[in-house]
C-alpha positions in Angstrom: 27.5 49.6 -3.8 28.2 47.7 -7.4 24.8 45.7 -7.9 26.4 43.3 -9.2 28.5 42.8 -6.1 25.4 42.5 -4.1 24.3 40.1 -6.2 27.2 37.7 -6.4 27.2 38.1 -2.0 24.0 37.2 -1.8 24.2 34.5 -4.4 27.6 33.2 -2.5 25.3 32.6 0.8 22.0 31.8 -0.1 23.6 28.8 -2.5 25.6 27.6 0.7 23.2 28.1 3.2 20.8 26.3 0.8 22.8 23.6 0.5 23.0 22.8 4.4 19.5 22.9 4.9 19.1 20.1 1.6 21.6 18.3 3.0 20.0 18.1 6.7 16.8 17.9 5.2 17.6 14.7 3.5 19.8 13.2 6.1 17.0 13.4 8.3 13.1 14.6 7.3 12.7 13.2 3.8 11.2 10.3 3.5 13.1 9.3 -0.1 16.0 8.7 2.2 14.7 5.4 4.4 18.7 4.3 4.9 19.0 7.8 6.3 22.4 8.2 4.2 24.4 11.7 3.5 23.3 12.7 0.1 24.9 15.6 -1.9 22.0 17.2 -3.0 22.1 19.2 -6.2 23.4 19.4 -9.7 26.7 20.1 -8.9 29.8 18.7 -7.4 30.8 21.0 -4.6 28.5 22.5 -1.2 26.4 24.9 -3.0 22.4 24.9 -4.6 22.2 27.9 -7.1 18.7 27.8 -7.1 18.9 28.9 -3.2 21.6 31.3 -4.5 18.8 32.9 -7.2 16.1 32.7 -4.3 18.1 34.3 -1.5 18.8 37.6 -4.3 14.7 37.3 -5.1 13.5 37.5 -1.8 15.9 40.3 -0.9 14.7 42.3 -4.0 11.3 41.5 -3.6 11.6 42.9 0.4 13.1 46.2 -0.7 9.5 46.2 -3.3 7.9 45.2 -0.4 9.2 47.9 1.7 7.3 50.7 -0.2 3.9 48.7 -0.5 3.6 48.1 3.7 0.4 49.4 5.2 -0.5 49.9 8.9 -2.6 46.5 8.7 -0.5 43.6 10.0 -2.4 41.3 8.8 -2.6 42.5 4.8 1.3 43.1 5.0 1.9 39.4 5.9 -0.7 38.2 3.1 0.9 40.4 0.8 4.3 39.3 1.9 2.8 35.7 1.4 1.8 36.0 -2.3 4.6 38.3 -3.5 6.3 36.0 -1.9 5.4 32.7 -3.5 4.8 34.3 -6.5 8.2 34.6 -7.3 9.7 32.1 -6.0 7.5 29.8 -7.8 8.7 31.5 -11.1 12.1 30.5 -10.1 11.6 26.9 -9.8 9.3 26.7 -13.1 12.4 28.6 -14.6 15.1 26.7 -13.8 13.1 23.2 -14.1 12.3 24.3 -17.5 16.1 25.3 -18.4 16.7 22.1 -17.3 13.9 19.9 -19.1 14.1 21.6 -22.7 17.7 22.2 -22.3 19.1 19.3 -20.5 16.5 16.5 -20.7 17.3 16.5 -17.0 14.7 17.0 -14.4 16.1 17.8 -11.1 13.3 17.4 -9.0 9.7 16.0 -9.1 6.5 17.0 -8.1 4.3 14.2 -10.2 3.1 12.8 -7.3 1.8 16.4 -6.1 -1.6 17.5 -6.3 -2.1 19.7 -9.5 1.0 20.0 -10.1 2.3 21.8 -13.5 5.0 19.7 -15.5 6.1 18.1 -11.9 7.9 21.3 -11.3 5.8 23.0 -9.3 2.8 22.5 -7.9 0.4 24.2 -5.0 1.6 22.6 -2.0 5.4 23.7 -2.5 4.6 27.2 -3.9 2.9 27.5 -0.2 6.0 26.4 1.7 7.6 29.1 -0.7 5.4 31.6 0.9 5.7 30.8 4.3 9.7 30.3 4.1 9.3 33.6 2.5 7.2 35.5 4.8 9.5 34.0 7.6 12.8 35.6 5.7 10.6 38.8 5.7 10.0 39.3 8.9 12.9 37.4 11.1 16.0 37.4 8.2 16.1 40.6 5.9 16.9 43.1 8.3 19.9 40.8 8.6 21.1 40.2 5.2 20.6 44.0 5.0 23.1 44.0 7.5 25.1 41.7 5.7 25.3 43.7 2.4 26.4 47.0 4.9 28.6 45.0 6.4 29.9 44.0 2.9 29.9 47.2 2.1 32.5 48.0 4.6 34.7 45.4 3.9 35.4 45.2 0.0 38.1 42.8 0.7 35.5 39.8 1.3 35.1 40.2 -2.2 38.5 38.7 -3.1 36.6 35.4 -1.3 34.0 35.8 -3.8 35.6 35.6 -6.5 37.4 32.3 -5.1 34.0 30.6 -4.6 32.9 32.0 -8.3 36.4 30.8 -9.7 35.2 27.3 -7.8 32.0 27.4 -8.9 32.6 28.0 -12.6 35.1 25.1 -12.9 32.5 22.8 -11.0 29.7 24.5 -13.7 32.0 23.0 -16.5 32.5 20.2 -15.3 28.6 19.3 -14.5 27.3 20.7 -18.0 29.8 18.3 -19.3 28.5 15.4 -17.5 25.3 16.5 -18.1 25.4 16.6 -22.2 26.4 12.7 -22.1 23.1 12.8 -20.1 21.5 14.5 -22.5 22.4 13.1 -25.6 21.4 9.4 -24.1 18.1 11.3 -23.2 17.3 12.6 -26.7 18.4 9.4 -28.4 15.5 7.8 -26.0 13.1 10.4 -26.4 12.9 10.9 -22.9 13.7 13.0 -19.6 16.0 11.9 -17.3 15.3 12.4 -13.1 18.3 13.3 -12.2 17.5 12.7 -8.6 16.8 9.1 -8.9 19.5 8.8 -11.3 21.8 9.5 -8.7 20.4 7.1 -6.1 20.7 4.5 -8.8 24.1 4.8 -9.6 24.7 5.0 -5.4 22.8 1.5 -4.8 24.5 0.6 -8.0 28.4 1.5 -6.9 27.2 -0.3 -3.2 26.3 -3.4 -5.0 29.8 -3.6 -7.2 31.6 -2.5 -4.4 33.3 0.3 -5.5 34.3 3.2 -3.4 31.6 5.5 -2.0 31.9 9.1 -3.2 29.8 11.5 -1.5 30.4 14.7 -3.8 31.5 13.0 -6.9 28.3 10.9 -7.3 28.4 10.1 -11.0 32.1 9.5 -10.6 32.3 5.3 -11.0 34.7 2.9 -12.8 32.1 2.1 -15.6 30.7 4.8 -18.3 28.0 6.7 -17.2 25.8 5.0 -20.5 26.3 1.8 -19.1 24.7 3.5 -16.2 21.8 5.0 -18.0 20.6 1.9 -20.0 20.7 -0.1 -16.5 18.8 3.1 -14.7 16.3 2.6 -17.9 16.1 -1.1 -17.7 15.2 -0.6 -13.9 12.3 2.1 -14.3 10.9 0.4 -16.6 10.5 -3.2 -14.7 9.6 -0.5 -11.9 6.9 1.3 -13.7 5.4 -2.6 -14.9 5.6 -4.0 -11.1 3.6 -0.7 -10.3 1.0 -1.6 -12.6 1.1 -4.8 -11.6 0.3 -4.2 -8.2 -2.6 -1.3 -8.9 -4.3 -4.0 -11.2 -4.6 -6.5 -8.3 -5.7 -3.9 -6.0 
């Protein structure tokens, strides 16, 4: 089958799928989220995390490498599956956070408060959980999405879906890149990266507190220009950052 067609499948899933887990995770586990509110996580407007997309596609190719190196020892196959694993996982992240810094000023997520982390975009204690989500995929979900791309394989017709969801996708891609360069020109005129994450919470508390309408996937959608926001979300790390101090120097 077309590897490209494999590709955008697997992409299709793994950036939904993602996307439920974030949103679940949020709703409920992390502890960012004390109100315990629905948060669209992401980038992007719509129900779908590309970087989930990306790791779905790199665990699959890394299980059909894997496939060939398997020994008769249980025990190095699952450290092997471990490293591989996290290994490349962990070189997606540090990709797309880097695309995103240096490109967008924008970081989307942030390890800083991690232990040796690299450019708070990855750091030791996540590229772990990348290797034991990935040795679990191994050995519980690939033999399914194998069964998934045969099943595709079968049925060409899904594809027409596929293309809807990329047709989707690529208008929600514009229209995020295009938010995101106002973004980034307020960023570069500050000399400074934006977190895109607590951006987003800003602007949410902010919209609650001017009581405008609550907007679950348009989250930068609000009745004032998104600068207005920025030099606010400034203004507020900033008094944040001195009240930090403040408290540290008294400890």
């Amino acid at each position: 089958m077309n590897f490209f067609l494999i590709f955008a499948f697997l992409f299709f899933i793994g950036s939904c799928l993602g996307w439920c887990a974030e949103l679940l995770f949020r709703r409920f586990i992390s502890s960012a989220n004390t109100q315990r509110k629905w948060i669209n996580p992401g980038f992007l407007v719509g129900p779908y995390l590309p970087l989930y997309g990306f790791g779905l596609w790199g665990m699959f190719a890394m299980s059909c490498c894997i496939m060939e190196l398997e020994t008769d020892n249980m025990f190095l196959n699952i450290l092997m599956v471990f490293i591989i694993m996290a290994a490349a996982m962990t070189l997606i992240e540090y990709i797309a956070g880097m695309i995103f810094i240096k490109g967008m000023k924008v970081k989307l997520w942030d390890y800083t408060k991690e232990k040796l982390n690299v450019k708070g975009i990855i750091c030791p204690k996540f590229t772990a959980i990348w290797g034991v989500l990935g040795t679990f995929y191994y050995f519980t979900i690939n033999t399914h999405v194998i069964d998934w791309v045969l099943w595709l394989s079968d049925h060409l017709t899904f594809s027409f879906f596929i293309g809807m969801f990329f047709g989707v996708f690529a208008t929600d891609l514009g229209y995020s890149f295009h938010l995101s360069s106002k973004i980034r020109s307020f960023a570069a005129e500050k000399e400074l990266v934006i977190k895109y994450e607590e951006l987003k919470d800003f602007i949410r508390e902010r919209r609650e507190e001017l009581e405008e309408k609550h907007r679950f996937l348009l989250a930068f959608h609000t009745e004032r220009p998104i600068r207005e926001h920025l030099e606010k979300f400034i203004e507020h790390s900033i008094e944040h950052r001195k009240q930090m101090r403040g408290t540290q120097g008294k400890a």
